[in-house]
C-alpha positions in Angstrom: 34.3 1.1 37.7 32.7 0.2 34.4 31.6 -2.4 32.6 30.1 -3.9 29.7 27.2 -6.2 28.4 27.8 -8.5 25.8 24.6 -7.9 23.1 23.1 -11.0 22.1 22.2 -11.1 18.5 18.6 -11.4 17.6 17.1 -15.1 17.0 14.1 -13.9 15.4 12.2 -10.6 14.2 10.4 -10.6 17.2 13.6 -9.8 19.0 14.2 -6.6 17.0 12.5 -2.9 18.3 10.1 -1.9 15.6 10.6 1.8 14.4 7.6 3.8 14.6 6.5 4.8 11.1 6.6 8.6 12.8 10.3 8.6 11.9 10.3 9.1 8.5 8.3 12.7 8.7 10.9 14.1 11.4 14.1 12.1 10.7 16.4 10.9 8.0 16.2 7.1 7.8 19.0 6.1 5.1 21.7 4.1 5.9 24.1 4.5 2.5 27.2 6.5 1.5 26.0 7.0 -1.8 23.2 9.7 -2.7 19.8 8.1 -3.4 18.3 7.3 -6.8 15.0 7.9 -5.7 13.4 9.8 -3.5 9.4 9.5 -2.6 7.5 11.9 -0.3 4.1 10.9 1.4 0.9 13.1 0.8 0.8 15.0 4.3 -3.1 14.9 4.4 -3.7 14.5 7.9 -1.4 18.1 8.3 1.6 15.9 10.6 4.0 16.6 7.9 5.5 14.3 4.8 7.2 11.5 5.4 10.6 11.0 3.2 11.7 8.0 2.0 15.3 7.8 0.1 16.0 4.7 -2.0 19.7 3.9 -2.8 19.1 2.4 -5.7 16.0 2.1 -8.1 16.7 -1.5 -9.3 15.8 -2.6 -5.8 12.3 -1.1 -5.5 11.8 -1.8 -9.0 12.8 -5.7 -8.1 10.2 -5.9 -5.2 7.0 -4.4 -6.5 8.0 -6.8 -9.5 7.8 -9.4 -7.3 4.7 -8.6 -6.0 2.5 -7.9 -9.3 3.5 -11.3 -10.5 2.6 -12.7 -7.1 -0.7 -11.2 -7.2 -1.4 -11.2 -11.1 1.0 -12.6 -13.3 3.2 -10.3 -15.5 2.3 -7.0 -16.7 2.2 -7.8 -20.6 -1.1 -9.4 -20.4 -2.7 -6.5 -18.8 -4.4 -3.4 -20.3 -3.9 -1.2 -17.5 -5.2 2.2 -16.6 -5.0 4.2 -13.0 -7.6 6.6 -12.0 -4.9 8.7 -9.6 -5.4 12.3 -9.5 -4.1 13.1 -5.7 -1.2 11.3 -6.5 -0.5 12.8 -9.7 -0.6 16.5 -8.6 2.2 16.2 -6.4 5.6 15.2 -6.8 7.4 12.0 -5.3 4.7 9.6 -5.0 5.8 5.9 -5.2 2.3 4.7 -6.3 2.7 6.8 -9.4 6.2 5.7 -10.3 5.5 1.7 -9.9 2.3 1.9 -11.8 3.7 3.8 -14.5 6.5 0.9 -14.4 4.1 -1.8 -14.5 2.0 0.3 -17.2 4.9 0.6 -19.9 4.9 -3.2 -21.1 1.0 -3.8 -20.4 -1.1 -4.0 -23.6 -3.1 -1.2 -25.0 -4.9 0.5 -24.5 -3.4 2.0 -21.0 -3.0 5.7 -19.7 -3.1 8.3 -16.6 -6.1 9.5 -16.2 -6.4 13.2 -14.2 -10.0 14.2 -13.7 -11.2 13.2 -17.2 -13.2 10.4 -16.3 -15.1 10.5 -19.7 -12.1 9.4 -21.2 -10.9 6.7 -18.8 -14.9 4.9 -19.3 -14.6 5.1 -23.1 -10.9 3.2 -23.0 -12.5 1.0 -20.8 -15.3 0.0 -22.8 -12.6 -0.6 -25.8 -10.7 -2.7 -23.8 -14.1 -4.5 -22.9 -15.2 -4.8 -26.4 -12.0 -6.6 -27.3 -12.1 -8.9 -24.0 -9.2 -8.0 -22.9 -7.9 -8.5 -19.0 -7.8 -4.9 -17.8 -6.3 -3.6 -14.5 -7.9 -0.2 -13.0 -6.0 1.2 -10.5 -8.0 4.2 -8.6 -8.0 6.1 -5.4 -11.1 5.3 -3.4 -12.6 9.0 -3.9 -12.4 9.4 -7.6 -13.4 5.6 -7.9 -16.3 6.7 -5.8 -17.0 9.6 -8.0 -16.6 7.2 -11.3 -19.2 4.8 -10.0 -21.6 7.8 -9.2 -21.2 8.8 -13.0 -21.0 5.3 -14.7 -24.2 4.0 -16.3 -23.0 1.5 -18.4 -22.8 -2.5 -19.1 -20.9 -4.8 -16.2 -17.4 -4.6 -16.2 -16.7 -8.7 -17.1 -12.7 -8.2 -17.9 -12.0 -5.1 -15.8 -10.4 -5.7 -12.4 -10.2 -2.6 -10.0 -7.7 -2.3 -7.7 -8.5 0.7 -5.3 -5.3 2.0 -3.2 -6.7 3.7 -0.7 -7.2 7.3 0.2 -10.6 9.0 1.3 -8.8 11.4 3.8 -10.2 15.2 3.7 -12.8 13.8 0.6 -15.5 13.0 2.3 -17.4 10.5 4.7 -15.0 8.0 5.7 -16.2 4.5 4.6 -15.4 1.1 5.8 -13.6 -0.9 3.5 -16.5 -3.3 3.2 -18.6 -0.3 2.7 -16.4 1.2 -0.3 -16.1 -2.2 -2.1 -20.0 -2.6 -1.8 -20.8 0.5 -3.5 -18.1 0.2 -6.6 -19.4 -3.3 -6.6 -22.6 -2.5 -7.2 -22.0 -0.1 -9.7 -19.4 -1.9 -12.1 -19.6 -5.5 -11.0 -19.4 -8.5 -11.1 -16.0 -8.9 -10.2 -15.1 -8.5 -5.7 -12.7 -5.2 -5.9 -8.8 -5.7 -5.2 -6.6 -3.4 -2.7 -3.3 -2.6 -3.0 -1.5 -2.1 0.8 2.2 -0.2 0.8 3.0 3.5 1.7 6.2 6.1 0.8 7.9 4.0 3.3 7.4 0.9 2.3 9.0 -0.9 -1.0 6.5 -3.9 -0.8 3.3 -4.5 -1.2 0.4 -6.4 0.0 -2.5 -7.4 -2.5 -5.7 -8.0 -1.7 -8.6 -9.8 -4.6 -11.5 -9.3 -2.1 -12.9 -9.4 0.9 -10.1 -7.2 2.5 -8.2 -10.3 2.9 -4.5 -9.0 1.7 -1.5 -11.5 1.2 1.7 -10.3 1.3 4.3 -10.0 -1.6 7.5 -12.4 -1.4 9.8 -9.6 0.2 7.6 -8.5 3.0 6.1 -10.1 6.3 3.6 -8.9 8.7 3.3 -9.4 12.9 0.5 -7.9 15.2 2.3 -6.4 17.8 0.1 -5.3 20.9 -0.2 -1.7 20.9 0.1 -1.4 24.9 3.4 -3.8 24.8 5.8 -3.1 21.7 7.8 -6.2 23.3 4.4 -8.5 22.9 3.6 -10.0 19.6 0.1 -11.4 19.4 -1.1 -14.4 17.3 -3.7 -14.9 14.7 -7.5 -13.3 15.4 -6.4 -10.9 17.6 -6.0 -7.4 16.9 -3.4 -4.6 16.9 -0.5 -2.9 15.7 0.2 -3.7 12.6 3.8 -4.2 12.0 6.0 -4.8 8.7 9.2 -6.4 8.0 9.9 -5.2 4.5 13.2 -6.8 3.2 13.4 -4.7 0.4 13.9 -1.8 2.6 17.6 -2.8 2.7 19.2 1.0 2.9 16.2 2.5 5.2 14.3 0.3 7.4 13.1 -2.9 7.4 11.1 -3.1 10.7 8.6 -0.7 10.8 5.5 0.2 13.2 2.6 1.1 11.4 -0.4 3.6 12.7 -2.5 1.0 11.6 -4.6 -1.8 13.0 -4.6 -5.0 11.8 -5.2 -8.7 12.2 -3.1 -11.6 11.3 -5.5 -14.8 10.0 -4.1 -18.3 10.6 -3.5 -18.7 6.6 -1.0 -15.7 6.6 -3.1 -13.2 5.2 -4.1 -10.0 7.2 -6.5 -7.6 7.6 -6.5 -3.9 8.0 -9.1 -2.2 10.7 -8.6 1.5 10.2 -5.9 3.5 12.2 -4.6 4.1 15.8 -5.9 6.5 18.0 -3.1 9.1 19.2 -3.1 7.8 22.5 -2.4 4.2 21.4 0.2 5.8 18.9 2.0 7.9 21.5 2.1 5.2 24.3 3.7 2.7 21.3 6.6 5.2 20.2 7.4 6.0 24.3 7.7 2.4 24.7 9.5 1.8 21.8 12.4 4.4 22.6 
């Protein structure tokens, strides 16, 4: 004889399994009728495959990283901007690319890509130094790296850099600490900003120093303890980092991260490097 259990709908987030981030490389997480407007693939530099992320519709991610910038640093228009990006740029799919060329087309001149010709990308900067302007710099840690090395000129007063990550297979791996000390010390005076999302993420988190990050209006972090998926742990305390994206509304909103984090008592977070593979394979076993 059978029976039946009457589900309880969740009370809070904390109630809700957490997909592991893993999914996205080996699965099809979409959950519309309709074929997706966009379509962004992750970088697959650590050889475990891409990860595929379909968005239904383009007004929504447009909407959230919107949301975000002017969050973080007002609207575009009174930017100069420029981005220092050349792994993302030689491959196809990547979100970074497509938001920042989003948030580039109304900021002020003068803007641009820049691929490896880093000559180039100094002399618009010192332009846009010369006439005072606010300027954003968006870069990949490795070629912001390799522009510090090569830059010999005047302190960067109006210039605010925003590195997004990405030393993987380019060298040493630094600490973040250690990565903002050296393009400090070459460009100062201003602390370097970070930028925290991924291809499956539609949110972002900003951080203007210290590796302090606050999150965007449509996303939410918990610290989930990576031996318990069921356990959520409070401020100071480290572990999985966890992300309840609400622009994710045709994917997944609740997603396990590889990354370790910490969750500060004002709201903003931390991020400590990555997961071992055990820790990651004991989370995703639990989680199923």
């Amino acid at each position: 004889m059978g029976f039946s259990k009457e589900r309880k709908a969740p009370e809070h987030w904390t109630q809700i399994p957490f997909l592991p981030i893993s999914f996205f490389k080996n699965q099809r997480v979409y959950a519309s009728s309709e074929p997706a407007e966009l379509q962004f693939l992750s970088s697959s530099t650590t050889g475990q495959g891409q990860s595929r992320h379909e968005v239904a519709k383009a007004e929504i991610y447009q909407k959230a990283f919107l949301s975000g910038f002017h969050h973080a640093w007002g609207t575009p228009e009174q930017w100069s901007m420029m981005a220092l990006l050349p792994s993302y740029l030689e491959r196809e799919g990547s979100s970074l690319v497509y938001m920042v060329e989003q948030l580039m087309e109304p900021a002020m001149e003068p803007k641009g890509f820049f691929l490896n010709d880093r000559g180039a990308l100094l002399e618009r900067v010192a332009v846009a130094e010369g006439r005072g302007l606010q300027t954003l710099l968006w870069g990949v840690s490795f070629a912001l790296l390799q522009l510090a090395d090569e830059y010999k000129g005047p302190a960067l007063k109006h210039t605010q850099i925003i590195e997004t990550g990405g030393m993987k297979g380019r060298g040493p791996e630094l600490t973040r600490a250690e990565l903002h000390q050296r393009l400090q010390a070459a460009f100062g005076p201003n602390p370097i900003a970070s930028e925290y999302g991924m291809t499956e993420m539609l949110s972002q988190a900003y951080s203007k120093g210290n590796g302090l990050f606050e999150c965007s209006p449509t996303l939410e972090i918990g610290i989930q303890d990576p031996s318990d998926p069921q356990s959520w742990l409070g401020p100071n305390r480290s572990g999985r980092l966890c992300i309840i994206d609400y622009a994710n509304l045709y994917s997944c909103s609740f997603i396990a991260t590889d990354d370790l984090g910490r969750l500060h008592p004002d709201g903003r977070f931390e991020v400590l490097g990555r997961m071992d593979q055990a820790e990651i394979r004991g989370c995703n076993q639990l989680a199923l």
